[in-house]
PDB file as gemmi writes it, atoms N, CA and C in Angstrom:
CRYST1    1.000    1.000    1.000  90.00  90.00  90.00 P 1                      
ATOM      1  N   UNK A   1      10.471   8.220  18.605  1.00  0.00           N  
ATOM      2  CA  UNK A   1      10.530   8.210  17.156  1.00  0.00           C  
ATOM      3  C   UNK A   1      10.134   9.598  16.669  1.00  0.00           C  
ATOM      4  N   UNK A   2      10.948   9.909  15.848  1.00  0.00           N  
ATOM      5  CA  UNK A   2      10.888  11.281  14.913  1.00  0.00           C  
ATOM      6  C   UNK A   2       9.537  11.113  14.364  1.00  0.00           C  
ATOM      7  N   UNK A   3       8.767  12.487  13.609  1.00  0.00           N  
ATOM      8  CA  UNK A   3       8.309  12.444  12.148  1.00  0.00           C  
ATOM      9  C   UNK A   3       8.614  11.539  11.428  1.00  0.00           C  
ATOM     10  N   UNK A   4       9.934  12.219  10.776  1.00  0.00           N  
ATOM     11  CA  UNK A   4      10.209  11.455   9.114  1.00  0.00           C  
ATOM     12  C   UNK A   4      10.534  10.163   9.599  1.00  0.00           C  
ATOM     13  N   UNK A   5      11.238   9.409  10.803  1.00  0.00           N  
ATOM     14  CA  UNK A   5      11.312   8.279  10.922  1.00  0.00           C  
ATOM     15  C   UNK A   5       9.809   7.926  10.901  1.00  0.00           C  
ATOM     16  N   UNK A   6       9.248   8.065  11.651  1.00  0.00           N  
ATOM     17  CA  UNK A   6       7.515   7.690  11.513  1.00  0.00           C  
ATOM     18  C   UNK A   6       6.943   7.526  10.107  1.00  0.00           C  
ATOM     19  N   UNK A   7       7.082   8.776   8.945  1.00  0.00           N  
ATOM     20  CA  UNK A   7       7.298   8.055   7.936  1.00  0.00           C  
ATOM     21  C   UNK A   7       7.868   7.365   7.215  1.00  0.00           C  
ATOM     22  N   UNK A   8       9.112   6.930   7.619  1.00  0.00           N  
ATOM     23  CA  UNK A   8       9.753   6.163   6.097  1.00  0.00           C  
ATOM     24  C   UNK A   8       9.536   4.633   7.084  1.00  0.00           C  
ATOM     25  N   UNK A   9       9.103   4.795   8.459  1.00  0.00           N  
ATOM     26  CA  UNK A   9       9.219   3.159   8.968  1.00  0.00           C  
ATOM     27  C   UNK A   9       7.427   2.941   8.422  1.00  0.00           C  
ATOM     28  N   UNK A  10       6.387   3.980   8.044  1.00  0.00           N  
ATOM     29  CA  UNK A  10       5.252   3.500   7.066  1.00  0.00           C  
ATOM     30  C   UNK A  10       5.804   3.173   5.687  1.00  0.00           C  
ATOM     31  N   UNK A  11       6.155   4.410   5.039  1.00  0.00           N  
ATOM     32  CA  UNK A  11       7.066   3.468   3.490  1.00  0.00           C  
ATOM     33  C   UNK A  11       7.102   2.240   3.349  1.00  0.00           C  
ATOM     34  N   UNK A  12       8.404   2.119   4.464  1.00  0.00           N  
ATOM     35  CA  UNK A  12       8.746   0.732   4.125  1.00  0.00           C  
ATOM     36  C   UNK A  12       7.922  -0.480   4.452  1.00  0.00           C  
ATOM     37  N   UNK A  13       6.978  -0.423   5.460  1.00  0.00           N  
ATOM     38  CA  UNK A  13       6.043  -0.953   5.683  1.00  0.00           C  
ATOM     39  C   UNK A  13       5.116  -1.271   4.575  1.00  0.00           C  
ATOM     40  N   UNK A  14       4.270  -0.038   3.954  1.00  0.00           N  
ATOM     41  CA  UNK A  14       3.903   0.167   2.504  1.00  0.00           C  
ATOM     42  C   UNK A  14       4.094  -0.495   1.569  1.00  0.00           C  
ATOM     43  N   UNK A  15       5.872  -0.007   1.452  1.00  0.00           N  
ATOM     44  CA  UNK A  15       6.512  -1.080   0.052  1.00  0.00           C  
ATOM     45  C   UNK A  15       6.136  -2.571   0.232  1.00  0.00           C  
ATOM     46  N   UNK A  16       6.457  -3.011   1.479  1.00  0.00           N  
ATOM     47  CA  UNK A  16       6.421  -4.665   1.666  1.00  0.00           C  
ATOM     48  C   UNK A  16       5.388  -5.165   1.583  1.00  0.00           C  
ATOM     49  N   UNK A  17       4.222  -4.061   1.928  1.00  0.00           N  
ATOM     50  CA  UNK A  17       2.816  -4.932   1.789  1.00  0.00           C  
ATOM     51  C   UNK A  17       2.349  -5.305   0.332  1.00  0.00           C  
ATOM     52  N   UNK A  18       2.919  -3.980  -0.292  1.00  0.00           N  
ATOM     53  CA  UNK A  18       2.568  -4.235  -1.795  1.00  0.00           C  
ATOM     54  C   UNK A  18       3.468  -5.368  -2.327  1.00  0.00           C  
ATOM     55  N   UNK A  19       4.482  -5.451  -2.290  1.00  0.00           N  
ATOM     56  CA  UNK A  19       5.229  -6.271  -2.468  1.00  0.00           C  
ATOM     57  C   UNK A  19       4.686  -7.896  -2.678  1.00  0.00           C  
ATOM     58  N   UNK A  20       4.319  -8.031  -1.151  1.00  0.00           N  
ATOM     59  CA  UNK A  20       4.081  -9.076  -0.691  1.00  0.00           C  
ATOM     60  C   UNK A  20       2.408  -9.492  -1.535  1.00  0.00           C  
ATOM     61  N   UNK A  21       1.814  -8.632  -1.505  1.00  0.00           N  
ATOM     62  CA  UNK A  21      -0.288  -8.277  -2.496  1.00  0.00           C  
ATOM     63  C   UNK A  21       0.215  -8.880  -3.781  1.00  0.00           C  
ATOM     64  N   UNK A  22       1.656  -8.559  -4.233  1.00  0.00           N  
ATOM     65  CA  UNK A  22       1.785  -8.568  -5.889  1.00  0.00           C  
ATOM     66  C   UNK A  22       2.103 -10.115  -5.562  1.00  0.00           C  
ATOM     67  N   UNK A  23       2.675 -11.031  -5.112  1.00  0.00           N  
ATOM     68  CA  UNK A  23       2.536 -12.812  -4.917  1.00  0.00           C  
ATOM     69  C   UNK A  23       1.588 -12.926  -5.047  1.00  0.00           C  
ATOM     70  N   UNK A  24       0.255 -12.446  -4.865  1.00  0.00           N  
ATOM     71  CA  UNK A  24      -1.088 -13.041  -4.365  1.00  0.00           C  
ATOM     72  C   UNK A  24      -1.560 -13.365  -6.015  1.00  0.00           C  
ATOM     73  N   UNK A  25      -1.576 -12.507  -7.092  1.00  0.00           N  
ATOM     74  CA  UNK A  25      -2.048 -12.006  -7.881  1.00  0.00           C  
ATOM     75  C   UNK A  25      -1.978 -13.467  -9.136  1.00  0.00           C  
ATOM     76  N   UNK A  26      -0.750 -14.128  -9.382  1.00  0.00           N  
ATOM     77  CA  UNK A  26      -0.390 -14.872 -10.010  1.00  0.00           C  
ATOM     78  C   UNK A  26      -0.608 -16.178  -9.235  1.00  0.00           C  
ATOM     79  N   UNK A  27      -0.780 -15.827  -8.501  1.00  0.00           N  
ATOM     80  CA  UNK A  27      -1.692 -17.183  -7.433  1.00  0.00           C  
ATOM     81  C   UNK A  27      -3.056 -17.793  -8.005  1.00  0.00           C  
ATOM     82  N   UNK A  28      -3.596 -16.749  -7.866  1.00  0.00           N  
ATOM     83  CA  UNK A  28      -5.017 -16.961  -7.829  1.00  0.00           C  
ATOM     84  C   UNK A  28      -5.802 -17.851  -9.455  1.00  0.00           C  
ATOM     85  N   UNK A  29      -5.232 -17.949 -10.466  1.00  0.00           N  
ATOM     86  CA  UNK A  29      -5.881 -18.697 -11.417  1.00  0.00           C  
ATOM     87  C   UNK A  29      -5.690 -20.772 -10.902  1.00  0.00           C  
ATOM     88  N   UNK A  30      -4.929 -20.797  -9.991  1.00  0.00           N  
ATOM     89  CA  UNK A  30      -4.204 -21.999  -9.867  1.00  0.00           C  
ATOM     90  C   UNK A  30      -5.217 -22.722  -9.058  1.00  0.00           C  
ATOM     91  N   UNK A  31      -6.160 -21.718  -8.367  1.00  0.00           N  
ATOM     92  CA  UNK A  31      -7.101 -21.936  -6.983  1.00  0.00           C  
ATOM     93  C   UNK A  31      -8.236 -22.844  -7.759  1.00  0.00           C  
ATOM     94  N   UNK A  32      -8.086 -22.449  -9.076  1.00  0.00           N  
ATOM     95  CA  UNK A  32      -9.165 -22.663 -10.447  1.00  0.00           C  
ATOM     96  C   UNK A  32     -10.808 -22.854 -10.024  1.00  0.00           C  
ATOM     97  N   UNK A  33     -11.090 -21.726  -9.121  1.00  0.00           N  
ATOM     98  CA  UNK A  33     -12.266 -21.330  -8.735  1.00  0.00           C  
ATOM     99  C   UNK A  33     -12.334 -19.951  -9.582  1.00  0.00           C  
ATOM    100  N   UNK A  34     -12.787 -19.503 -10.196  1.00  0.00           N  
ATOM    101  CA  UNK A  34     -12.908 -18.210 -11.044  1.00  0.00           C  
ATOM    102  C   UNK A  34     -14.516 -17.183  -9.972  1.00  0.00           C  
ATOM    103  N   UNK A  35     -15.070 -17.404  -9.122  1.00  0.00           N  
ATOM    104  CA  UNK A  35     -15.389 -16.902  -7.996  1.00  0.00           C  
ATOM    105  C   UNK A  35     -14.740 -16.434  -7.068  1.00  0.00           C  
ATOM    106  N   UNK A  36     -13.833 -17.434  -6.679  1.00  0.00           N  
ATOM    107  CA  UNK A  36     -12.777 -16.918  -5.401  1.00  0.00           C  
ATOM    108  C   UNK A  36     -11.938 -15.998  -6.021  1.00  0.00           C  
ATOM    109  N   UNK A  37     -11.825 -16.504  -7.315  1.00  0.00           N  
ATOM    110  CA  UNK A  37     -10.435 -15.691  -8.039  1.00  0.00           C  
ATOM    111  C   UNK A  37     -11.176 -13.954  -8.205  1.00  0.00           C  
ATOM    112  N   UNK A  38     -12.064 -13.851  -8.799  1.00  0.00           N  
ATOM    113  CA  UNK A  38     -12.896 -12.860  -8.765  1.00  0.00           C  
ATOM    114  C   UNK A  38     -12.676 -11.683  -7.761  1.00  0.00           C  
ATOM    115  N   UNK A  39     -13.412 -12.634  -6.427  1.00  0.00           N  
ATOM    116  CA  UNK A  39     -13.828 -11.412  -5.545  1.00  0.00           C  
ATOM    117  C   UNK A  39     -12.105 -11.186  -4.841  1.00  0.00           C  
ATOM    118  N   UNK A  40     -10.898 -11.906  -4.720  1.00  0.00           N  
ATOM    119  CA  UNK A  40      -9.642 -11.773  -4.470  1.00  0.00           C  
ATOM    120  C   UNK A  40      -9.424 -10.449  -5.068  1.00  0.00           C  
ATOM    121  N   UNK A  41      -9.225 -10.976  -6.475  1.00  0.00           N  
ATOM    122  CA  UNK A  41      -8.814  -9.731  -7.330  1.00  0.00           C  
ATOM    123  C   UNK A  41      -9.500  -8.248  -6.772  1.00  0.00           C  
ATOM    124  N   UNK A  42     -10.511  -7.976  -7.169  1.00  0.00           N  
ATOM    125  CA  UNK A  42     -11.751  -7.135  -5.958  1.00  0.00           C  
ATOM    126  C   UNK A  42     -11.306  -6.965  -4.923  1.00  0.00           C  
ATOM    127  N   UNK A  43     -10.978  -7.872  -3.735  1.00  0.00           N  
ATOM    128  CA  UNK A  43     -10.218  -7.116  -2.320  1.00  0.00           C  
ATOM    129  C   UNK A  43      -8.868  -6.779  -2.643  1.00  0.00           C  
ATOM    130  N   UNK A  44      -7.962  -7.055  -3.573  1.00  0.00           N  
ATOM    131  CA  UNK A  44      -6.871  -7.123  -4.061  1.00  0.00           C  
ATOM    132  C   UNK A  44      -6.702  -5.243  -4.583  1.00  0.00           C  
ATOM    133  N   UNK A  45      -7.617  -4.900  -5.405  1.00  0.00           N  
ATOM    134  CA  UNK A  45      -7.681  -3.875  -5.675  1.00  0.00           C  
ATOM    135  C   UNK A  45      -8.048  -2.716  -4.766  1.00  0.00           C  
ATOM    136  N   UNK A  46      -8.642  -2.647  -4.043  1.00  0.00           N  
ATOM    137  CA  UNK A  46      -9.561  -1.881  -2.938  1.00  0.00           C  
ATOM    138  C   UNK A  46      -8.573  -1.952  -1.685  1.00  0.00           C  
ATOM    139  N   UNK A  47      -7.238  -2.962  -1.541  1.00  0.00           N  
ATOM    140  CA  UNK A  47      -6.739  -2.770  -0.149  1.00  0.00           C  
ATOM    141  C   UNK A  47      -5.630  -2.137  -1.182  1.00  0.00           C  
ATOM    142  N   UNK A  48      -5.207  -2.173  -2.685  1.00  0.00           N  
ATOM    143  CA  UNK A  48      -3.986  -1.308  -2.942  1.00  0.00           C  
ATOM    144  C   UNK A  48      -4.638   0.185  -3.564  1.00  0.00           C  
ATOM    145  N   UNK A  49      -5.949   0.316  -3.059  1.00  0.00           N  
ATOM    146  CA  UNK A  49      -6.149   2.130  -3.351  1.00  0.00           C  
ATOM    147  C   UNK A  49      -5.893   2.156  -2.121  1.00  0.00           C  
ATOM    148  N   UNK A  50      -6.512   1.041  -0.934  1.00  0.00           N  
ATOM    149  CA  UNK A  50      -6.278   2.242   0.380  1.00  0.00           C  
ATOM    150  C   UNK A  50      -4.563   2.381   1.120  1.00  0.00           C  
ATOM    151  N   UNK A  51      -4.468   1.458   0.500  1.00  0.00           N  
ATOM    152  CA  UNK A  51      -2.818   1.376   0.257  1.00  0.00           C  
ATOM    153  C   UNK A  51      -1.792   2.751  -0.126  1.00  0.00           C  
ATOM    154  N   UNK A  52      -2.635   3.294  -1.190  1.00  0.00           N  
ATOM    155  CA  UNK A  52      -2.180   4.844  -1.752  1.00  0.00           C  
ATOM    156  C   UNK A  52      -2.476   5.820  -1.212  1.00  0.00           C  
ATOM    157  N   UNK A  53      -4.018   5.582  -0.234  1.00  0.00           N  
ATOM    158  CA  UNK A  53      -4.651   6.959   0.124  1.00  0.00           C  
ATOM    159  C   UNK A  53      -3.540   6.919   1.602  1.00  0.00           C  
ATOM    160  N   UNK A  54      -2.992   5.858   2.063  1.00  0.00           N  
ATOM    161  CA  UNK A  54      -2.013   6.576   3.155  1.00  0.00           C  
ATOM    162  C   UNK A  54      -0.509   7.126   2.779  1.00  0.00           C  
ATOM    163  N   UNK A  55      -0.210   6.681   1.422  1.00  0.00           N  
ATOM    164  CA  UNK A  55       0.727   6.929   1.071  1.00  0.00           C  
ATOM    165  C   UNK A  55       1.089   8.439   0.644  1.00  0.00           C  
ATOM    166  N   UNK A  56      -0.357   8.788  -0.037  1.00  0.00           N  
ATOM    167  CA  UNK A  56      -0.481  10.092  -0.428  1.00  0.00           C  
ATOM    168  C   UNK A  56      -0.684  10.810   0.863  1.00  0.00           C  
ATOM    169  N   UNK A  57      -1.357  10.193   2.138  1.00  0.00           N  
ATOM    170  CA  UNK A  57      -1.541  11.461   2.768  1.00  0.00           C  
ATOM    171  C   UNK A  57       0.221  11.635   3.868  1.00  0.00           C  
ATOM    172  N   UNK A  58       0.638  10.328   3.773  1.00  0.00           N  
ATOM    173  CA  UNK A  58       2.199  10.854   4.479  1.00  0.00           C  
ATOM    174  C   UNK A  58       2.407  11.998   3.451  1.00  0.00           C  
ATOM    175  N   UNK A  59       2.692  11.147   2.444  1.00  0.00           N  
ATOM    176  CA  UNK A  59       3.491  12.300   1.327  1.00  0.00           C  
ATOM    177  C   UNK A  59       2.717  13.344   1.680  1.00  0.00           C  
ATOM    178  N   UNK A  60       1.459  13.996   1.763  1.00  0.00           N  
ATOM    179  CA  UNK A  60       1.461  15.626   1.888  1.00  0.00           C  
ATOM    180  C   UNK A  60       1.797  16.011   3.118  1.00  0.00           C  
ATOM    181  N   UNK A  61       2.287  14.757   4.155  1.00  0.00           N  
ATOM    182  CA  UNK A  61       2.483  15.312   5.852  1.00  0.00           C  
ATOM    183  C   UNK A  61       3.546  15.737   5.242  1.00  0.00           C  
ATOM    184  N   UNK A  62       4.557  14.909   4.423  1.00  0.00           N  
ATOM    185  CA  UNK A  62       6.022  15.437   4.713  1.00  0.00           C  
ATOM    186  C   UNK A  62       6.008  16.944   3.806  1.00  0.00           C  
ATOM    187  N   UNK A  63       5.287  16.949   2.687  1.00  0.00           N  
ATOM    188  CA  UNK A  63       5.387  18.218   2.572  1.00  0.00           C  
ATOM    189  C   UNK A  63       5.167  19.403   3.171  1.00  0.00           C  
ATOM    190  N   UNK A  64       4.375  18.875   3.938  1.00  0.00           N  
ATOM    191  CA  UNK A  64       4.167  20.180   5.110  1.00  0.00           C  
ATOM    192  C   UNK A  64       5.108  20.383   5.818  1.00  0.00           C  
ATOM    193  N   UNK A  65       5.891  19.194   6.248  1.00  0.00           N  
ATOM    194  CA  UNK A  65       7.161  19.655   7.306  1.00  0.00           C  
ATOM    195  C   UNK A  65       8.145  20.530   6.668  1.00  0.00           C  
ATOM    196  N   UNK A  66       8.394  19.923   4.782  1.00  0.00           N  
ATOM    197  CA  UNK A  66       9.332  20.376   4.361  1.00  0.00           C  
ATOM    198  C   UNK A  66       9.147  22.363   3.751  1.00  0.00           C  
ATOM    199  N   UNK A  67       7.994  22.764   3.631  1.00  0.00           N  
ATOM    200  CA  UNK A  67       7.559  23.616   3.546  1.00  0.00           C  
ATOM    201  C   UNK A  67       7.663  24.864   4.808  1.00  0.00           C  
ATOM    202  N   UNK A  68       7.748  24.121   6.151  1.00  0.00           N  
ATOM    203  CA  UNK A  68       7.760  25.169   7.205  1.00  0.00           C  
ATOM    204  C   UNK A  68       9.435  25.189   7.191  1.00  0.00           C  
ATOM    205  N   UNK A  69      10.294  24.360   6.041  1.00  0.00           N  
ATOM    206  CA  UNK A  69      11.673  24.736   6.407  1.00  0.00           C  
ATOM    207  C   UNK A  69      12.060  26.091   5.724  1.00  0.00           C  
ATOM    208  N   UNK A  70      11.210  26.440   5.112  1.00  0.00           N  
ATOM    209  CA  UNK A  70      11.334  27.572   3.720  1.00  0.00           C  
ATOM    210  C   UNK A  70      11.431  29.047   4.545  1.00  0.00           C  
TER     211      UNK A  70                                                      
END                                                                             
């Protein structure tokens, strides 16, 4: 496997997880525990920053690759 394949098979990986986090969200009042619903929301938030911090750091890998094309 390439680089950029290495990243876009994270992307898409990425996209689907979020994807899949955003079902969870409209779930959770139905559980009608407002505790569970709580601390969800709370891991809910905290796995889609760390969600970004890999997203952002591909994105500056690929800029680096695309930068040594210059």
């Amino acid at each position: 496997m390439t680089r950029p394949e290495a990243i876009q098979q994270i992307r898409d990986a990425a996209k689907t997880i979020a994807l899949q986090m955003m079902k969870i969200h409209p779930a959770l009042p139905h559980l009608q525990d407002s505790e569970i619903m709580g601390d969800s929301l709370k891991c809910l938030h905290e796995m889609t920053v760390q969600l970004e911090v890999i997203k952002k750091k591909i994105g500056k890998l690929e800029r680096q690759d695309d930068s040594t094309l210059l």
